[in-house]
C-alpha positions in Angstrom: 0.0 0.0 0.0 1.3 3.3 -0.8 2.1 5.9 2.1 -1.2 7.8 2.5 -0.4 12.1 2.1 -2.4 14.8 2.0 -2.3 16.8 -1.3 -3.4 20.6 -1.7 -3.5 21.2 2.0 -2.6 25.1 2.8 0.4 25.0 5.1 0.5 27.9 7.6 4.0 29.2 9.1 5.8 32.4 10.5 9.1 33.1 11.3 10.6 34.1 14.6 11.3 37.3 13.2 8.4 38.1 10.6 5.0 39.9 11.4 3.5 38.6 8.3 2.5 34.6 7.9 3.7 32.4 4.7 0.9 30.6 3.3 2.0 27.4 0.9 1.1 24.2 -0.6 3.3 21.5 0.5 2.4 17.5 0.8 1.9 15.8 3.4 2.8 12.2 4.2 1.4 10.3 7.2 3.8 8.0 8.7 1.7 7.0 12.2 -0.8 8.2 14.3 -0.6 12.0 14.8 2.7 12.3 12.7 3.2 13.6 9.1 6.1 14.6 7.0 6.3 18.1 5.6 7.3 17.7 2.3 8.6 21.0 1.8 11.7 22.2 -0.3 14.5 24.1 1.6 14.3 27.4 -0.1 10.4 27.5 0.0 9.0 29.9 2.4 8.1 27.5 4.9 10.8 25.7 5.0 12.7 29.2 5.7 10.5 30.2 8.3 11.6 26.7 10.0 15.3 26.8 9.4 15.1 31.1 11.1 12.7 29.3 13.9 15.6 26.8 14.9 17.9 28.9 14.6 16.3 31.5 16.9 15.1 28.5 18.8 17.6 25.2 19.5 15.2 22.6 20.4 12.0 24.0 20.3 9.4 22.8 18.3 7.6 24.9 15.1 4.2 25.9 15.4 2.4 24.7 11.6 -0.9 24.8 10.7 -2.5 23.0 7.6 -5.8 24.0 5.9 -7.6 21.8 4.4 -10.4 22.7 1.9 -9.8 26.5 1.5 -11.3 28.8 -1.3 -9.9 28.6 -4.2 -8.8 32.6 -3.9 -6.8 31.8 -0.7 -5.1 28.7 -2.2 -4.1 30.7 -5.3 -2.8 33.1 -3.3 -0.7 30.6 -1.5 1.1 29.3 -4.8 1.7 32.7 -6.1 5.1 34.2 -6.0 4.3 37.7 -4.2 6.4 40.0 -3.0 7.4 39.5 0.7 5.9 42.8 1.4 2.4 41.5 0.6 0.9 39.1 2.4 -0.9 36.2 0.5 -4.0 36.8 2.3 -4.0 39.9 1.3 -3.6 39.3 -2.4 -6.0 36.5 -2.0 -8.8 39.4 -1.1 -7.7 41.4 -4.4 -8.8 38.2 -6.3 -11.7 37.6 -4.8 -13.0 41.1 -4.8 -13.1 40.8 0.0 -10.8 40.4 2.6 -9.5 36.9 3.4 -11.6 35.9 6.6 -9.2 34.1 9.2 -9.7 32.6 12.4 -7.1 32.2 15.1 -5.9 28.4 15.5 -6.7 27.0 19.2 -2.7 25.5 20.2 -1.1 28.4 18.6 -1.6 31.7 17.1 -1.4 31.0 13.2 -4.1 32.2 11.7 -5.9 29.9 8.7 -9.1 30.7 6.3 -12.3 30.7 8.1 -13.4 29.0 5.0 -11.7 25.5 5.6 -13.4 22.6 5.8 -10.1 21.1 8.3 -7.7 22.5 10.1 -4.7 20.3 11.7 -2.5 22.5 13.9 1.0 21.1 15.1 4.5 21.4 16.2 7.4 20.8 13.7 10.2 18.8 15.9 13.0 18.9 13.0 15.6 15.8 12.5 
């Protein structure tokens, strides 16, 4: 059986140092229960938001959340290159003619589409 992932989820991260969250699509992969592989590439902006979080962090974990079923406006927004000054929720709301509704998450304070069907919120322990 193949290793069971979750495709098209919106992955939620900020850096140690950033005011502004990085919205991408990254996969996914469940390897047991309550544990999933980030399949994200090193110079993608979560990924970077990790590597500035352990470095501003040794040892602690990384706060992620991962939206599942978002509008399509937010999701575009996420695999959009924007400028860093512009926040993907942001330009999601210019294509869809309204602000992009959030919702704080409950474990951290990420904030994800109010329109998403799922939400998993975790923490990132590296290795």
């Amino acid at each position: 059986m193949p290793p069971r992932s979750f495709t098209w989820g919106l992955t939620v991260t900020r850096g140690p140092h950033k005011e502004r969250q990085n919205l991408g699509i990254y996969r996914q992969q469940l390897i047991g229960k309550n544990k999933l592989i980030m399949r994200w590439l090193s110079h993608r902006g979560g990924a970077l938001d990790f590597q500035e979080w352990c470095a501003a962090h040794p040892g602690e974990r990384f706060p992620v959340a991962v939206a599942l079923g978002a509008d399509p406006a937010t999701i575009l927004g996420a695999v959009t290159p924007v400028p860093d000054t512009l926040s993907e929720y942001a330009f999601a709301g210019l294509l869809r003619g309204t602000k992009t509704e959030v919702v704080k998450c409950v474990s951290n304070d990420l904030e994800v589409p109010a329109s998403a069907e799922i939400v998993l919120e975790g923490l990132h322990r590296g290795g």
